[in-house]
ROFI-562422 format. One line per field, with one value per residue (C-alpha): residue number from 1; residue in three letters; x, y, z. Coordinates in pm, whole numbers. Layout:
<marlos>
pos <- c(NUM	...) $
code <- c(Ala	...) $
xx <- c(X	...) $
yy <- c(Y	...) $
zz <- c(Z	...) $
</marlos>
This chain:
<marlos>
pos <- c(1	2	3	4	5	6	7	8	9	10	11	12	13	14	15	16	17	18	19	20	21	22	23	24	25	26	27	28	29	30	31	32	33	34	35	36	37	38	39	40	41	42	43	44	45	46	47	48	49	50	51	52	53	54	55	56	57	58	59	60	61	62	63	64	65	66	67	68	69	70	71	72	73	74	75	76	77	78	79	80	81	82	83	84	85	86	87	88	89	90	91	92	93	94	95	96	97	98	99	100	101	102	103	104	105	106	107	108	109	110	111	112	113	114	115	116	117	118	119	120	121	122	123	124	125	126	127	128	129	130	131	132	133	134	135	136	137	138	139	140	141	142	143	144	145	146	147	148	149	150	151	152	153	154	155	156	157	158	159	160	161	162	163	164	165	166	167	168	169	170	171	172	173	174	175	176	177	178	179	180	181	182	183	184	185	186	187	188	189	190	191	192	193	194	195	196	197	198	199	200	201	202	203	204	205	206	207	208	209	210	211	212	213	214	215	216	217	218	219	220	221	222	223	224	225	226	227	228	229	230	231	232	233	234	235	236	237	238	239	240	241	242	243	244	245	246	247	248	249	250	251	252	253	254	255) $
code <- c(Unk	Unk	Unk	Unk	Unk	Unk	Unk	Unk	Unk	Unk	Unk	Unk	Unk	Unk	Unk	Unk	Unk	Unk	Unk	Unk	Unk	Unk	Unk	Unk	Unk	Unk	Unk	Unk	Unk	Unk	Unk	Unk	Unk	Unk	Unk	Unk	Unk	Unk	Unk	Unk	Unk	Unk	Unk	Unk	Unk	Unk	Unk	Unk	Unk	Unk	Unk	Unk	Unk	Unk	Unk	Unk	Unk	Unk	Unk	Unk	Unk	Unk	Unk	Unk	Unk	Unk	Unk	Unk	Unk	Unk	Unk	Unk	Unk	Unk	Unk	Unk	Unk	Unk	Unk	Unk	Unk	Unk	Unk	Unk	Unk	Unk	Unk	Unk	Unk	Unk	Unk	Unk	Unk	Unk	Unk	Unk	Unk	Unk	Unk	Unk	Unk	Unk	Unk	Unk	Unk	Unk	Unk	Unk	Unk	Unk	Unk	Unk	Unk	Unk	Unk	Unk	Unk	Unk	Unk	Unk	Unk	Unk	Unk	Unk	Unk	Unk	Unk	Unk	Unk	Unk	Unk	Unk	Unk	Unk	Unk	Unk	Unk	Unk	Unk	Unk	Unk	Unk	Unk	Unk	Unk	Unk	Unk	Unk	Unk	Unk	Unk	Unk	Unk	Unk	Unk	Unk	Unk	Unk	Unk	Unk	Unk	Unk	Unk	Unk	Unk	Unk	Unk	Unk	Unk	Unk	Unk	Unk	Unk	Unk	Unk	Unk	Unk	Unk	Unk	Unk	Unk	Unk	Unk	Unk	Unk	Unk	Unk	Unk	Unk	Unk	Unk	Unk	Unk	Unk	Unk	Unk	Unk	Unk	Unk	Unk	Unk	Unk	Unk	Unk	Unk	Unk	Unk	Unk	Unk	Unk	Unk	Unk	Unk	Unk	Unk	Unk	Unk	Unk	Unk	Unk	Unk	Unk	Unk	Unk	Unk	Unk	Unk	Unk	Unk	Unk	Unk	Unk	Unk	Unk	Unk	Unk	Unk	Unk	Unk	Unk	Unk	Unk	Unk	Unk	Unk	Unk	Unk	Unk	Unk	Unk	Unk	Unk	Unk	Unk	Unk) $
xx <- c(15338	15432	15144	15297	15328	15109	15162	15511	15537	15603	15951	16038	15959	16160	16445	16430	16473	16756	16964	16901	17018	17296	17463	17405	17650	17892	17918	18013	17686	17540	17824	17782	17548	17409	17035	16832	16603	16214	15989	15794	16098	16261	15933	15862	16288	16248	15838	15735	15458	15586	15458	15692	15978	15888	15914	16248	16408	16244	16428	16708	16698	16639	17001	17159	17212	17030	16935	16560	16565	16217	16077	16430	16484	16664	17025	17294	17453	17779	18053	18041	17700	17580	17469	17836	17773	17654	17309	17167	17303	17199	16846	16632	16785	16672	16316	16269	16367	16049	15994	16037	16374	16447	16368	16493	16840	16803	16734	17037	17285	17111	17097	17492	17530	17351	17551	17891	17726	17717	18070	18236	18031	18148	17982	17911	17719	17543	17408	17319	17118	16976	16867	16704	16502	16371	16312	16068	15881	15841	15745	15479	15189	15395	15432	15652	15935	15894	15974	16333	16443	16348	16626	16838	16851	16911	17201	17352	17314	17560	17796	17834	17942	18253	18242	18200	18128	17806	17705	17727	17507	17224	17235	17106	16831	16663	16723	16539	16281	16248	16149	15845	15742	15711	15433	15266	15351	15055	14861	15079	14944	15189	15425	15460	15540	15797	15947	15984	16140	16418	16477	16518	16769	16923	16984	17106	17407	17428	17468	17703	17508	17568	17339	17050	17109	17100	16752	16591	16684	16592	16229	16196	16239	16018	15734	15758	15736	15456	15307	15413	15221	14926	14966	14947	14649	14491	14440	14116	14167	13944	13740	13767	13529	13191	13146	12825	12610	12840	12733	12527	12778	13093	12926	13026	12853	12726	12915) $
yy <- c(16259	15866	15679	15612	15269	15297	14895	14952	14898	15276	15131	15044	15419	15551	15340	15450	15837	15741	15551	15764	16089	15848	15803	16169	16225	15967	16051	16416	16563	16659	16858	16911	17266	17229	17261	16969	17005	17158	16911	16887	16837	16575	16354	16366	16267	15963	15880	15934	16116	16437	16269	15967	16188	16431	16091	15986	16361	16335	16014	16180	16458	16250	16048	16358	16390	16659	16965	17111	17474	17574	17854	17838	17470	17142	17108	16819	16868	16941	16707	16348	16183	15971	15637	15429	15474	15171	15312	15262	14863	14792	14986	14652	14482	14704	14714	14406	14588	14736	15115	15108	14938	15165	15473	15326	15325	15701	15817	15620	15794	16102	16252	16179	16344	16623	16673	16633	16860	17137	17065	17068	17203	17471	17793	17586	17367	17615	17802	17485	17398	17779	17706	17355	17525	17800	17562	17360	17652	17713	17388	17301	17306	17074	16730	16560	16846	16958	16561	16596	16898	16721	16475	16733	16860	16574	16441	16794	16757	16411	16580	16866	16571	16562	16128	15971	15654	15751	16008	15645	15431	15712	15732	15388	15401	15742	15628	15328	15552	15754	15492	15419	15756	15928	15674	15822	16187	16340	16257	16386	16690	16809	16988	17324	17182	16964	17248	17484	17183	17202	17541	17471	17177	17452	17727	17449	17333	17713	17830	17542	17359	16970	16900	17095	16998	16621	16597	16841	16556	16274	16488	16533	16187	16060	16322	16193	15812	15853	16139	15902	15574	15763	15864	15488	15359	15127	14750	14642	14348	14041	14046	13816	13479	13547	13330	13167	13351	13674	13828	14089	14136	14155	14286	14666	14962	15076	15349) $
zz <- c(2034	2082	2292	2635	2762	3043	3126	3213	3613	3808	3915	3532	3451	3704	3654	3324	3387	3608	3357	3105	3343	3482	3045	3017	3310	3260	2909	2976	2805	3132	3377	3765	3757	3405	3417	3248	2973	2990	3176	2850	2603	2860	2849	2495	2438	2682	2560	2885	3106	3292	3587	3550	3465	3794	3993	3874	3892	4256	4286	4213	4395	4754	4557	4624	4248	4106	4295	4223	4272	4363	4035	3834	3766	3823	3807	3829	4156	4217	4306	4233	4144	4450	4205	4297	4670	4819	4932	4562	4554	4917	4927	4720	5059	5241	5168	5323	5678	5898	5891	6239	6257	6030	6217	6502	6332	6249	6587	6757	6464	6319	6676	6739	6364	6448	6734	6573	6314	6583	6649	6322	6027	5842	5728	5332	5534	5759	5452	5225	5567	5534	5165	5258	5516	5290	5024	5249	5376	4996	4903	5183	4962	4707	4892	4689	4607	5002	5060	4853	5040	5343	5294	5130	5485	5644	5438	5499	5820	5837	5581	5861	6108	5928	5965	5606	5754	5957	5654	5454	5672	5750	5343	5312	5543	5426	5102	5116	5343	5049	4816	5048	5206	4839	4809	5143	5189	4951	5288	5530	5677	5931	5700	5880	6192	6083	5852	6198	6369	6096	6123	6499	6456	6189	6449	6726	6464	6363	6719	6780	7069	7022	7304	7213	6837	6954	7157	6888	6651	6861	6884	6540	6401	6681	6587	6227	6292	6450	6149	5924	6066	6027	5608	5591	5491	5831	5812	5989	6221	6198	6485	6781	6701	6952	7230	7265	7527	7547	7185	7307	7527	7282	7007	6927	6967	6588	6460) $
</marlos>
């Protein structure tokens, strides 16, 4: 087997899977439903580690352009691939936003999506939501996959709101979101919960109650700010200089 170039930058080697996958489709050799090559096979083809190619398949996935079926495989997804949307060009300008203004941003229009999506989505989207939600139950001891159907969900959830426009803006933001929390969410240890607050937000759009479907969205994403401040590693703040005379007094207790 060719020695992997183990220099090359994680964002090179993901790019990488994703042109490569991106020919295959525009040239017609991969079709929306065909199911991609053995992990093994593909990595050998593009002289790369299975981990690299699982990271650019999960990159992927959270594009909305191939759809990991948990035990049978990855397939392209149907309809048109996501990669001349302008979530893919915009996200590098995006990374410079904060993760909370970015969160901020999905609270103010995932709630109002989630309440339109109560309102208008049909029973295609009710049952991909179904699938998303049984997909993350089955996934919770698998961090990164349970990640992509995470966002699977949620970009459901704005296609149920029937407004292309909003669907377009949330895309860039969990998008970009992605691209950061994939690096975090092998610590994140409040799966479970947040897989039964799905379901929840699945039976308020099922049932067709906008109002519930809103604040159980609005709870969510609040919930996982905060879970997600705490995967991030913690930066320790210098300490305040000592005043003279007052250092018994300021120093800290040992821990």
């Amino acid at each position: 087997m060719p020695r992997l170039k183990t220099e090359e930058p994680n964002t090179h080697r993901t790019m990488h899977v994703v042109n490569h996958i991106r020919s295959l489709i525009e040239n017609g050799t991969l079709q929306p439903g065909d199911k991609i090559p053995p992990e093994r096979e593909f990595a050998r083809t593009l002289k790369i580690s299975r981990a690299s190619l699982r990271t650019g398949i999960g990159y992927l996935a959270a594009m909305g352009v191939m759809k990991i079926r948990h035990g049978v495989g990855t397939f392209v997804a149907d309809g048109p691939p996501e990669f001349g949307k302008a979530s893919l060009s915009l996200m590098g300008a995006l990374h410079g936003f904060q993760s909370w203004q970015m969160f901020e941003a999905r609270i103010i229009l995932e709630s109002h999506l989630a309440a339109l999506a109560a309102e208008r989505g049909k029973e295609e989207h009710h049952a991909a939501l179904a699938e998303e939600v049984a997909e993350m139950f089955a996934t919770l001891d698998d961090p990164s996959n349970y990640l992509i159907h995470d966002l699977m969900f949620h970009r459901i959830v704005s296609q149920a709101s029937g407004n292309p426009i909003l669907a377009a803006l949330i895309e860039t933001i969990t998008s970009a979101l992605y691209d950061k929390r994939r690096k975090t969410v092998e610590r994140s240890t409040d799966r479970r919960e947040s897989a039964e607050m799905h379901r929840e937000i699945y039976r308020a759009i099922r049932g067709r109650k906008p109002a519930e479907a809103r604040k159980l969205m609005d709870q969510h994403l609040r919930m996982a700010q905060a879970a997600q401040g705490m995967e991030r590693p913690s930066e320790r703040k210098p300490s305040p200089p000592v005043q003279k005379g007052k250092a018994s007094r300021l120093a800290p207790a040992a821990s």
